[in-house]
C-alpha positions as CSV (number, residue, x, y, z in Angstrom):
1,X,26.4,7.6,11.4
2,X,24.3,10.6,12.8
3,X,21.0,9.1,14.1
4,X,17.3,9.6,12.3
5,X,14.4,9.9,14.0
6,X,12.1,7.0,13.2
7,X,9.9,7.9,10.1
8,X,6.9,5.4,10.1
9,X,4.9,4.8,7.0
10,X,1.6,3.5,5.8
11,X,1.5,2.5,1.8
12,X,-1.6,2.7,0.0
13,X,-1.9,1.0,-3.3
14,X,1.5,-0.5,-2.0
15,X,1.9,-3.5,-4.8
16,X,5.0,-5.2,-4.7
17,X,6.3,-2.9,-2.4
18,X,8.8,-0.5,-4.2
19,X,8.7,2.1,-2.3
20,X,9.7,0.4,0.4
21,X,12.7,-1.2,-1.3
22,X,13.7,2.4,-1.6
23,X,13.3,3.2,2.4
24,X,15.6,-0.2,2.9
25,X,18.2,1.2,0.6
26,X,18.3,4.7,2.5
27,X,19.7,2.2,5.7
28,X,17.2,4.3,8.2
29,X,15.4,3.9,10.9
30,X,11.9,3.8,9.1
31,X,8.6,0.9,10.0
32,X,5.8,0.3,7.1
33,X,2.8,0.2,9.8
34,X,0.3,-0.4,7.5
35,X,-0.3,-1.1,3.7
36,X,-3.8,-0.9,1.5
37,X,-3.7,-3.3,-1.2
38,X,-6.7,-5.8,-3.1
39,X,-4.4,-7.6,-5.9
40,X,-3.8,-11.0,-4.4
41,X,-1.0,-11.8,-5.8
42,X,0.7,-8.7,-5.5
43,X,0.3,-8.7,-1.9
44,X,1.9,-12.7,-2.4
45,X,5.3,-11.0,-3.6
46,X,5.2,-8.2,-1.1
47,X,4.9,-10.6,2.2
48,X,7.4,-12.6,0.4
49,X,9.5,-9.7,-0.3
50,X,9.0,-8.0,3.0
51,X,7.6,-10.3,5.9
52,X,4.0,-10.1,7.3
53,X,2.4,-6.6,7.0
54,X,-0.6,-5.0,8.3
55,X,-3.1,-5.2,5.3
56,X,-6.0,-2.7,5.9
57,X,-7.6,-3.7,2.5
58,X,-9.5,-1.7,0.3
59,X,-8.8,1.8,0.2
60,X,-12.9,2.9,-0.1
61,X,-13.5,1.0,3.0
62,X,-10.5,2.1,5.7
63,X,-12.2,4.5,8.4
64,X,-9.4,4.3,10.4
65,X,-5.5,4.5,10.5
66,X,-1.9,4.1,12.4
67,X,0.0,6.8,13.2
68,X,2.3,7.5,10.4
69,X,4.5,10.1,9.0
70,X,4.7,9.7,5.7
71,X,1.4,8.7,3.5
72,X,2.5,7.1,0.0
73,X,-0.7,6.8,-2.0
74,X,0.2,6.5,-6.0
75,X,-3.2,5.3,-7.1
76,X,-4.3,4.0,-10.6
77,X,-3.5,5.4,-13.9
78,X,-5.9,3.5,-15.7
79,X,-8.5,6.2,-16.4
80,X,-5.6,9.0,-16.9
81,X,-2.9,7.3,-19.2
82,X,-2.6,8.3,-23.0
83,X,-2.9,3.8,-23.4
84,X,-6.2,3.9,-21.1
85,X,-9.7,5.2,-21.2
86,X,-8.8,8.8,-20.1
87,X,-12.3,8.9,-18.3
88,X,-10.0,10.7,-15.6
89,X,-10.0,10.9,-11.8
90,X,-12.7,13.8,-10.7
91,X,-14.3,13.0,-7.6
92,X,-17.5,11.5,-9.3
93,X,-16.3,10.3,-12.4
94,X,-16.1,6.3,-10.2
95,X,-13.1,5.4,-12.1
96,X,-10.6,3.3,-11.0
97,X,-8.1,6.4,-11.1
98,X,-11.1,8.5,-8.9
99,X,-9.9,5.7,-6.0
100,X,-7.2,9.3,-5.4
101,X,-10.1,10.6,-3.1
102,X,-10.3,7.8,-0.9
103,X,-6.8,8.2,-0.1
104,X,-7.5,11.6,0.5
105,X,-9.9,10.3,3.2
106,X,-7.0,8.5,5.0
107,X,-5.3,12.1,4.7
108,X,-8.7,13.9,6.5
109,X,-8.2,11.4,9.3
110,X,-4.6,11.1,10.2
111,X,-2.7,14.6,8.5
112,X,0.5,12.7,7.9
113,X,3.6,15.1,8.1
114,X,4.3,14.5,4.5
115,X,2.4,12.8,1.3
116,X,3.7,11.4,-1.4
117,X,2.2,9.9,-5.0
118,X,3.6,8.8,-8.7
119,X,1.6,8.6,-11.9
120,X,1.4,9.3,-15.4
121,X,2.5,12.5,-17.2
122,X,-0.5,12.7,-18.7
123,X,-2.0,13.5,-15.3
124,X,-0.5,17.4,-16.0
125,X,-1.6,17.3,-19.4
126,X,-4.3,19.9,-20.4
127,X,-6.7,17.3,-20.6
128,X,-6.6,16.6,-16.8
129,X,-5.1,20.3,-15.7
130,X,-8.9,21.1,-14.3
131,X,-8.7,18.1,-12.1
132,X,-5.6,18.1,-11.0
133,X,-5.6,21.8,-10.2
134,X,-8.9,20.8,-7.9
135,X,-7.0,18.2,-6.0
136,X,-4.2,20.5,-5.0
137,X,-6.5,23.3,-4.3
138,X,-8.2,20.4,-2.2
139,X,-4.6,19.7,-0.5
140,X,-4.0,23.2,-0.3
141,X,-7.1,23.9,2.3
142,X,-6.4,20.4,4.4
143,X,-3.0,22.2,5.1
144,X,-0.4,21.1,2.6
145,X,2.2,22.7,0.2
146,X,2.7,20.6,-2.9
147,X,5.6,19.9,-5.0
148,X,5.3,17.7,-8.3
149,X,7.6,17.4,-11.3
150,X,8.0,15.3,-14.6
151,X,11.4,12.6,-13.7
152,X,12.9,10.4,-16.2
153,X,14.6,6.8,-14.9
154,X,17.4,7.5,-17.4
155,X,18.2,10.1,-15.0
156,X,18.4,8.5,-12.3
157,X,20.5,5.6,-12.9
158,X,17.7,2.8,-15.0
159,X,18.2,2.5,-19.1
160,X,14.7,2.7,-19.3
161,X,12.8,5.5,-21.2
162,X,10.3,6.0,-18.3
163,X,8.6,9.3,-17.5
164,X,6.8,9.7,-14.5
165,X,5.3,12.7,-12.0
166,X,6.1,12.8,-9.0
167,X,3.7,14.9,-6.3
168,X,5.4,15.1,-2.7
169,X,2.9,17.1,-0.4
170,X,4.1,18.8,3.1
171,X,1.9,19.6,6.0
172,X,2.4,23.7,6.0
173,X,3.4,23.5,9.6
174,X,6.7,21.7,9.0
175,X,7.5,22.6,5.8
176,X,10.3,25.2,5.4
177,X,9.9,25.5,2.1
178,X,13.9,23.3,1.5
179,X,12.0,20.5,-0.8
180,X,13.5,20.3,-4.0
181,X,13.2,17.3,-6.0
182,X,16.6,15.3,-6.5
183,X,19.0,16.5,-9.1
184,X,20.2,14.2,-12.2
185,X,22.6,11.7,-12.0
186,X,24.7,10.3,-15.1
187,X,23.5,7.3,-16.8
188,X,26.1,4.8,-16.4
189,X,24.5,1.4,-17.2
190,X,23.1,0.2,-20.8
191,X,20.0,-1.9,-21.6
192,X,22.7,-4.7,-22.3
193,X,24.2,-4.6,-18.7
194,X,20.1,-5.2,-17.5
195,X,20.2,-8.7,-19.7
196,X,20.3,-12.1,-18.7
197,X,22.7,-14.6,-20.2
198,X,21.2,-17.2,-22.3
199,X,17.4,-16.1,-22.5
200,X,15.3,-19.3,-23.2
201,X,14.2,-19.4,-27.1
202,X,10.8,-18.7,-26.3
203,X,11.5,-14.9,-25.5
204,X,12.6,-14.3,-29.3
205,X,9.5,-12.6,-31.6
206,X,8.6,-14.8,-34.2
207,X,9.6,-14.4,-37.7
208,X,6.8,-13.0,-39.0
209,X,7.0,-10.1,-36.2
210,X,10.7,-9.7,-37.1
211,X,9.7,-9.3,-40.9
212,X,7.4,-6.5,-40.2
213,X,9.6,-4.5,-38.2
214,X,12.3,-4.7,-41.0
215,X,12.4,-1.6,-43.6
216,X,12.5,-2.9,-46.8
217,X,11.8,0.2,-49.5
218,X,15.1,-0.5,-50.8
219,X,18.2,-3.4,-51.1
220,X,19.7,-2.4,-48.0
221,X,18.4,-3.6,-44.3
222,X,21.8,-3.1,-42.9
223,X,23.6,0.0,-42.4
224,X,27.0,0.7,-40.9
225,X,26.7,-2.3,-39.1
226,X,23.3,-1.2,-38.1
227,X,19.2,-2.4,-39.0
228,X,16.5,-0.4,-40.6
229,X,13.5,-0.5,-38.1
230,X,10.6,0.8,-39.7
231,X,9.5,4.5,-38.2
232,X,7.1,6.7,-39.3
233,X,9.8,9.3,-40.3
234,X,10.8,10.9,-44.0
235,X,12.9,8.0,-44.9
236,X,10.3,5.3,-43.4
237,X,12.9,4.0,-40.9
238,X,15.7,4.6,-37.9
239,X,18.8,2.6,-37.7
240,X,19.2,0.4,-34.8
241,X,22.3,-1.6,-33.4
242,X,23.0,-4.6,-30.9
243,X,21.6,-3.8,-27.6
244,X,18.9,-1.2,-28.5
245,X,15.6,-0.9,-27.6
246,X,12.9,-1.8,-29.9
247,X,8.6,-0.7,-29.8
248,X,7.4,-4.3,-31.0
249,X,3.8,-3.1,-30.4
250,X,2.1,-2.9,-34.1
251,X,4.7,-4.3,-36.3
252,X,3.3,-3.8,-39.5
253,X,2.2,-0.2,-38.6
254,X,3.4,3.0,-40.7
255,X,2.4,5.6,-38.0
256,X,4.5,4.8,-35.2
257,X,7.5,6.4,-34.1
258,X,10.3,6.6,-32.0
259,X,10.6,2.8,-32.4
260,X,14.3,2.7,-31.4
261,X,15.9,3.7,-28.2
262,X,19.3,4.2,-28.2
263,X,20.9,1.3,-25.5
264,X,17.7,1.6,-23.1
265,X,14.4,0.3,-23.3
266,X,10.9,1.9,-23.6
267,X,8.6,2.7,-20.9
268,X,7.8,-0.6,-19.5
269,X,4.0,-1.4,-19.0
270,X,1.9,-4.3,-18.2
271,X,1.9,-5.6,-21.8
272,X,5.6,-6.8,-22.0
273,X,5.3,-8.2,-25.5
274,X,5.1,-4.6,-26.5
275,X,8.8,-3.9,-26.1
276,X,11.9,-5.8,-26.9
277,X,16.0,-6.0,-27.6
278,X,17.8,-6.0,-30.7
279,X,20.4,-8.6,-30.4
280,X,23.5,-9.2,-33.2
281,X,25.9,-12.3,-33.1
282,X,28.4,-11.2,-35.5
283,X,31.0,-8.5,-35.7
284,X,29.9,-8.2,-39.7
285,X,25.9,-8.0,-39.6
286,X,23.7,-9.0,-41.8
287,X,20.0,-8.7,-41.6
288,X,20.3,-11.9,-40.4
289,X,22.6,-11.5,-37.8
290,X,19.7,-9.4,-36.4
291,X,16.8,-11.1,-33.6
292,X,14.5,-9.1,-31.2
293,X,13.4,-11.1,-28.2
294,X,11.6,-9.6,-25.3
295,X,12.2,-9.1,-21.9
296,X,12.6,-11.9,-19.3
297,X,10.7,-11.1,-15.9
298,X,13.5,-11.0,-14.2
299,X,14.8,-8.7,-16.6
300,X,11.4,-6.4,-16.1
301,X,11.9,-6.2,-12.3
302,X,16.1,-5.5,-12.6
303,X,14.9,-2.2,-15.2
304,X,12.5,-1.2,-12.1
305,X,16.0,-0.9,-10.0
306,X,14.9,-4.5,-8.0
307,X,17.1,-6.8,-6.9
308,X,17.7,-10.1,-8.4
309,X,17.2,-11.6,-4.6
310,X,13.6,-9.7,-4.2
311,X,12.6,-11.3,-7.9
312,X,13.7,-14.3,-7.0
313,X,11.3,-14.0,-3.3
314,X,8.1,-13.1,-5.4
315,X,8.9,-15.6,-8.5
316,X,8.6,-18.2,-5.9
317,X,5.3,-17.4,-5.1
318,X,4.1,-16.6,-8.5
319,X,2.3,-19.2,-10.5
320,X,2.3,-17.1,-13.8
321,X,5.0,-14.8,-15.7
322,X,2.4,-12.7,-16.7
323,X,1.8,-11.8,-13.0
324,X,5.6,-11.1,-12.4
325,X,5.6,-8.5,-15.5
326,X,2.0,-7.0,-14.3
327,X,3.6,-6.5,-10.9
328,X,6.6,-4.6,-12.4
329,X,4.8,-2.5,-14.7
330,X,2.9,-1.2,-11.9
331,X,5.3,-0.5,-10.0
332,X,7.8,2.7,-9.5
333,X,11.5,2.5,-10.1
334,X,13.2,1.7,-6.9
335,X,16.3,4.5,-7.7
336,X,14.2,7.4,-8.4
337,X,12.4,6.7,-5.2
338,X,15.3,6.5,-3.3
339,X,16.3,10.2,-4.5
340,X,13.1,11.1,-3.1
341,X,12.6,9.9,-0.3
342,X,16.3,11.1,0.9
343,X,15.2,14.8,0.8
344,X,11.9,13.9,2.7
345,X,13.8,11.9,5.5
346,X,16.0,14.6,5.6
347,X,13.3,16.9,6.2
348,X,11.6,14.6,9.0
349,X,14.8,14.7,10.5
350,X,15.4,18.1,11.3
């Protein structure tokens, strides 16, 4: 194997660490020197994940750094996401998402060779296009070419309906202007192959959810084998079949849409009970043949692209579920950051 130069990394807003999970994937020669993190028990799962690591704390308070090549700093979405307060992340606006320009204090003192940062789509929308055209103008004078781009986790390997953008950042003076973000692979897993077996009965929505969800503006709730979900489309609902993904959130709404995903899942967030599986144990359905049961945790964390042995490391030092599914929503998925960071190691080794 043709030998890397040692690419050494300091993670900001580093949660459960997977970014990197990624780095470990890529099999090089890479050290984390440093990570800025608050959440308690996310910092649990990453030491358990990962071994003892530097912890310089809150991001408003570091005033000084390690030596480090590559920056990773993908800081809150609360204030920018279409399911948040969309108070945004301007320099005084002291949201939680406005935490970006202490980061970019970290970048004023050590001028990393390359920077990189995932959030919301929203964050391009034309809602946030003023800021966000300020920050890399801001980027642009410290001495930095930026890159960003919309990426789906369907493309890159995960069943799950998430769509992020990614900003990589390189210092002008090394940058040859090679960067492109990764290309598309094909899709070749389905939300089943992500399940456990035997999910405890607890996980299943309750009957009353399961009603709601159910179209019933005529006799038939079963079509071709397949269930009406209610949808907010002309015919009031979209067929969906064993293994599909279901939008649980609202269940007696008539305004939502795009309730089904076709053998993925939605966007996973925080609130797990908003999403869930349609399941069918017979080859001859009936309506009811048909249960929705949410995700497991350890089914969250495998749709992030994480290992059942990592999960298994931070469920040992979790004393809630609803911390392992916080952790995983916040996180990035592992295979789309492996893309990544493969063309900016590749860079740092030329």
């Amino acid at each position: 194997m043709e030998k890397t130069k040692k690419i050494l990394v300091l993670e900001a807003f580093s949660g459960i660490g997977t970014q990197r999970m990624a780095l470990n994937r890529l099999d090089i020669d890479f050290e984390v020197v440093a990570v800025s993190e608050i959440d308690e028990n996310a910092i649990k799962s990453y030491e358990v994940i990962n071994g003892e690591t530097k912890n310089l704390g809150d991001i408003s308070k570091i005033d000084a750094v390690p030596k480090h090549h590559l920056f990773t700093y993908t800081f809150p979405c609360q204030d920018i996401s279409l399911d948040g307060k969309q108070k945004g992340f301007s320099a005084d606006s002291d949201t939680r998402s406005s935490l970006l320009w202490d980061a970019m204090d970290v970048v004023e003192l050590s001028k990393p060779k390359f920077l990189f940062a995932e959030n919301v789509t929203n964050i391009l929308s034309k809602k946030f296009k003023e800021d966000f055209d300020k920050w890399i103008e801001y980027l642009d004078k410290l001495g930095y070419n930026t890159y960003y781009k919309k990426i789906k986790s369907i493309d890159f390997g995960i069943p799950q309906n998430r769509e992020r953008a990614f900003i990589v950042s390189i210092r002008k003076d090394v940058d040859d202007k090679s960067f492109e973000f990764p290309k598309p692979i094909t899709l070749q897993k389905s939300l089943l192959d992500m399940l456990e077996d035997n999910a405890d009965e607890k996980y299943y929505v309750k009957d009353n959810v399961m009603n709601q969800m159910i179209y019933r503006g005529d006799d038939e709730t079963v079509v071709d084998g397949k269930l009406k979900i209610r949808n907010a489309t002309l015919t009031g609902y979209i067929l969906a079949k064993h293994g599909d993904g279901i939008d649980v959130s609202y269940p007696s709404s008539k305004t939502r849409r795009g309730r089904v995903q076709d053998n993925r899942i939605q966007t996973l967030t925080t609130k797990h009970t908003y999403t869930g599986v349609l399941l069918c144990d017979s080859d001859n359905p009936t309506e009811e043949s048909f249960r929705i049961r949410h995700l497991t945790p350890l089914e969250y964390w495998r749709l992030m692209g994480i290992s059942d042995e990592d999960f298994a490391k931070a469920k040992s030092v979790s004393k809630y579920e609803k911390d392992l599914y916080k952790q995983a929503g916040n996180a990035i998925v592992v295979d789309v950051l492996e893309h990544i960071f493969k063309k900016i190691v590749d860079m740092h080794n030329k």
